[in-house]
Every structure is written in structure tokens, then in C-alpha cells.
BALUMDREN-979520 format. One record per residue (C-alpha): residue number from 1; residue in one letter; x, y, z. Coordinates in steps of 0.25 Angstrom, whole numbers, plus 5000, padded with zeros to 4 digits. Layout:
N
@k NUM	r A	c1 X	c2 Y	c3 Z
...
This chain:
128
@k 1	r X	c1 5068	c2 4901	c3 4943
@k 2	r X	c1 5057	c2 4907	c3 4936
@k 3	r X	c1 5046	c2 4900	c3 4934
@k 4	r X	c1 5033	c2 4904	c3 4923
@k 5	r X	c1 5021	c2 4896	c3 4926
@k 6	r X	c1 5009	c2 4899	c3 4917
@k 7	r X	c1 4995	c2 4893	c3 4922
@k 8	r X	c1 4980	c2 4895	c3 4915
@k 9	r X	c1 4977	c2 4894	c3 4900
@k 10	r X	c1 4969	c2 4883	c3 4893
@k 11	r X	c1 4959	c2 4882	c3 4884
@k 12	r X	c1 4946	c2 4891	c3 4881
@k 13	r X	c1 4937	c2 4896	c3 4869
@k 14	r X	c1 4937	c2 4908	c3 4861
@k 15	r X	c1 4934	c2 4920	c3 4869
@k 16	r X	c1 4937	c2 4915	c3 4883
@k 17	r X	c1 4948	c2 4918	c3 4892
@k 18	r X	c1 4961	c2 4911	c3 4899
@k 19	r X	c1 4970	c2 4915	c3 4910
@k 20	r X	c1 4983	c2 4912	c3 4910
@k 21	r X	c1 4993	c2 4914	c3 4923
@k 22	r X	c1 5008	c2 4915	c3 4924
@k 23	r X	c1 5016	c2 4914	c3 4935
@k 24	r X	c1 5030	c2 4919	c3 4936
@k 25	r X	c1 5041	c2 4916	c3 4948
@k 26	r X	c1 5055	c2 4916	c3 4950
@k 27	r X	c1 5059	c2 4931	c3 4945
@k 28	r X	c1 5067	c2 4938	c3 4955
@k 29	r X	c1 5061	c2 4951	c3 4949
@k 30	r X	c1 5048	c2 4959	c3 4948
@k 31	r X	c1 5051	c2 4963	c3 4934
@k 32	r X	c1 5046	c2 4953	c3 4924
@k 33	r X	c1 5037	c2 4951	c3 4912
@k 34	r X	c1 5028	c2 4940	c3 4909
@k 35	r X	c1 5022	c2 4937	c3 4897
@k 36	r X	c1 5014	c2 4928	c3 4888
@k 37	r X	c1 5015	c2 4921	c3 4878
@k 38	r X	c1 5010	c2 4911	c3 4869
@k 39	r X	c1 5013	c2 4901	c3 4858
@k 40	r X	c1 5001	c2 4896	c3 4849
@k 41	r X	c1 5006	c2 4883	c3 4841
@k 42	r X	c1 5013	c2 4887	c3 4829
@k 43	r X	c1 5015	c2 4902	c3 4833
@k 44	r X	c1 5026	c2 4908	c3 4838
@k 45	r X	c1 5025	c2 4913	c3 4852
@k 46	r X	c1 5018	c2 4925	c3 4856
@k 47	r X	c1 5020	c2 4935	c3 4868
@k 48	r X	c1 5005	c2 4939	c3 4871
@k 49	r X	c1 5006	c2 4947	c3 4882
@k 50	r X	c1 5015	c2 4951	c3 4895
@k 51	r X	c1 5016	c2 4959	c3 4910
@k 52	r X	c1 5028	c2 4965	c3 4916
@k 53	r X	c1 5024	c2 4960	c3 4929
@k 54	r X	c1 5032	c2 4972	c3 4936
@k 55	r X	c1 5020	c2 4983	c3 4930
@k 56	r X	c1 5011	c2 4976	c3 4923
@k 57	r X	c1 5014	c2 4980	c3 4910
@k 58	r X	c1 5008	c2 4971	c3 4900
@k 59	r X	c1 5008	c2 4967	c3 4884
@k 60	r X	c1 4999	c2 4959	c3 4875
@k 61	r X	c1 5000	c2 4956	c3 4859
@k 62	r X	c1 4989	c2 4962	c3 4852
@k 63	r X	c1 4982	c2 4949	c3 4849
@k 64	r X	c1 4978	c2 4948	c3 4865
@k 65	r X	c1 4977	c2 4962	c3 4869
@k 66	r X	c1 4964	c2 4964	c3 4877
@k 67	r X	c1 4961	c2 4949	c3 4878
@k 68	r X	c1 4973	c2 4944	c3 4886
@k 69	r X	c1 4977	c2 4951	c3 4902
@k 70	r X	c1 4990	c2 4949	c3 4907
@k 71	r X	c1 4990	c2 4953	c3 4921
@k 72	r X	c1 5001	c2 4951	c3 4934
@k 73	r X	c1 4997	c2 4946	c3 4946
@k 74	r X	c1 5008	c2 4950	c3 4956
@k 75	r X	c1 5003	c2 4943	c3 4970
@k 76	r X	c1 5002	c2 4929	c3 4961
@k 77	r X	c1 5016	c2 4934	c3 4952
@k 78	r X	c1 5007	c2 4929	c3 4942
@k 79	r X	c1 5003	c2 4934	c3 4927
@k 80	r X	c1 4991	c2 4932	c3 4922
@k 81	r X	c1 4985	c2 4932	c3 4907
@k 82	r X	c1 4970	c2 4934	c3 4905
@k 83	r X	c1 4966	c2 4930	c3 4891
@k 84	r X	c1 4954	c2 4934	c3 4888
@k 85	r X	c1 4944	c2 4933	c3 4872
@k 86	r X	c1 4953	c2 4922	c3 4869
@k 87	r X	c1 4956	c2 4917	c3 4855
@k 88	r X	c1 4959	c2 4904	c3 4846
@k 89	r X	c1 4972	c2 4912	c3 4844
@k 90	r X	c1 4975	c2 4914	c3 4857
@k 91	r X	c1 4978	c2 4899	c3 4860
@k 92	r X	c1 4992	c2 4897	c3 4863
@k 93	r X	c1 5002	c2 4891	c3 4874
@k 94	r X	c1 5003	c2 4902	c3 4883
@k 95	r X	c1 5018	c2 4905	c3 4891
@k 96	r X	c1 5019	c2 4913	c3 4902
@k 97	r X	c1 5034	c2 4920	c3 4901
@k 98	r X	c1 5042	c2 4930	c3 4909
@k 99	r X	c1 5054	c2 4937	c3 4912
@k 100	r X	c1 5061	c2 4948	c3 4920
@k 101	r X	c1 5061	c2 4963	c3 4914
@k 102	r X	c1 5063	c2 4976	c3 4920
@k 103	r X	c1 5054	c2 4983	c3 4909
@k 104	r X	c1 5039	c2 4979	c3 4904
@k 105	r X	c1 5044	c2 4983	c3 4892
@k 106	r X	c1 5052	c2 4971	c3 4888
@k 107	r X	c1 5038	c2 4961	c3 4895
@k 108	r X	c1 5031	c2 4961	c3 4881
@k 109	r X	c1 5037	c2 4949	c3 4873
@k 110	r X	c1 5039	c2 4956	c3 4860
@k 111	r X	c1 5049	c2 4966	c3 4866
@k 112	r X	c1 5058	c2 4954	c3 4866
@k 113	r X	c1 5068	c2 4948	c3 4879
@k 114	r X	c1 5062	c2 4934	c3 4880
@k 115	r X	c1 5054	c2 4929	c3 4893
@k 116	r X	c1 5063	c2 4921	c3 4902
@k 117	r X	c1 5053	c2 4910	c3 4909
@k 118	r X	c1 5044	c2 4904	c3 4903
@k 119	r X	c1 5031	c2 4895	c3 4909
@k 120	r X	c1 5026	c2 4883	c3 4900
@k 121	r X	c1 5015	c2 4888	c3 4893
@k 122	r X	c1 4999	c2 4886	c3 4894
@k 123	r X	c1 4990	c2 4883	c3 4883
@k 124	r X	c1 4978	c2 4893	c3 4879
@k 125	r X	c1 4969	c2 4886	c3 4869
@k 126	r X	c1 4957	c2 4895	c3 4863
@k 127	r X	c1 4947	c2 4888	c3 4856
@k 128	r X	c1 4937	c2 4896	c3 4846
């Protein structure tokens, strides 16, 4: 059974930093995608950025590129998101997802194929 656990998040003012951490366990494979993504109340939800965990390639939206890191740490098979210069608009429930791929093509979540597991979320709260 896969299982997506997210840790981190909270709440900060504008211009500080959060991490967020995912852990993902239970894939038989080493080829898998996680991404994030987040919700912000009465918006659709957003794919922000993702890592294809088998080479490290990555993708971020425009709104965070050069503010947020995601990174793969393979000894702790944990993904880690480094948001940096944050923003009121940044504030959000933040999902860890994942799935199995055997391109890095198909990681970022606008090329379509849905992510499989989920975790429950964590809030990110940026005050101005």
C-alpha cells in the first residue's frame, strides 16, 4: 500500500521561508514522480511544482520559479519543497502527490495522467 505523508508548512509573514517534506513508501519501482500542489479557498487546484525522483528532473509554474526548490533526498526517500520570498498569494493547502512513470516527461502535472496517492494536505498561511 502506498502511502504519501506530508510534514512541515504553517504560517509566516511576507518574505520569509517554509519547508515542506513529503514522504513517499510502498512503490515497488524506482521510477516515480512527485509533485505539489495546492488549493487556495475558492481556486481550483494548482500543480506548482514536481521531480522525477529516478534523475531529478524538475518543473515549476512560473508564479514560483526562483522562490520555491524541490529537491530528492534518496537516503530518507524523502522530497523536500523549499519556499522561499513568500507571498499572501502563496497561501494555500499544500498536497504532496505521487505516482509511477517511466518518463520525467509525463512528472509535470499540466502534461496530464493523474497522480495516484495522495497525502492530506498541509496548510501554508503567508501574512503581508
Amino acid at each position: 500500500q502506498v502511502q504519501v505523508v506530508e510534514s512541515g508548512g504553517g504560517s509566516v509573514q511576507a518574505g520569509g521561508s517554509l519547508r515542506l517534506s513529503c514522504t513517499v513508501s510502498g512503490y515497488t519501482t524506482n521510477y516515480y514522480c512527485v509533485a505539489w500542489f495546492r488549493q487556495a479557498p475558492g481556486k481550483e487546484r494548482e500543480g506548482v511544482t514536481s521531480i522525477y525522483t529516478t534523475d531529478g528532473t524538475t518543473y515549476y509554474i512560473d508564479s514560483v520559479k526562483g522562490r520555491f526548490t524541490i529537491s530528492f533526498d534518496h537516503a530518507k526517500n524523502t522530497v523536500n519543497l523549499q519556499m522561499d520570498s513568500l507571498n499572501p498569494e502563496d497561501t494555500a493547502m499544500y498536497y504532496c502527490a505521487a505516482k509511477t512513470s517511466l518518463s520525467a516527461y509525463w512528472c509535470a502535472p499540466h502534461r496530464g495522467g493523474d497522480y495516484d496517492d495522495w497525502g492530506q494536505g498541509t496548510q501554508v498561511t503567508v501574512s503581508s
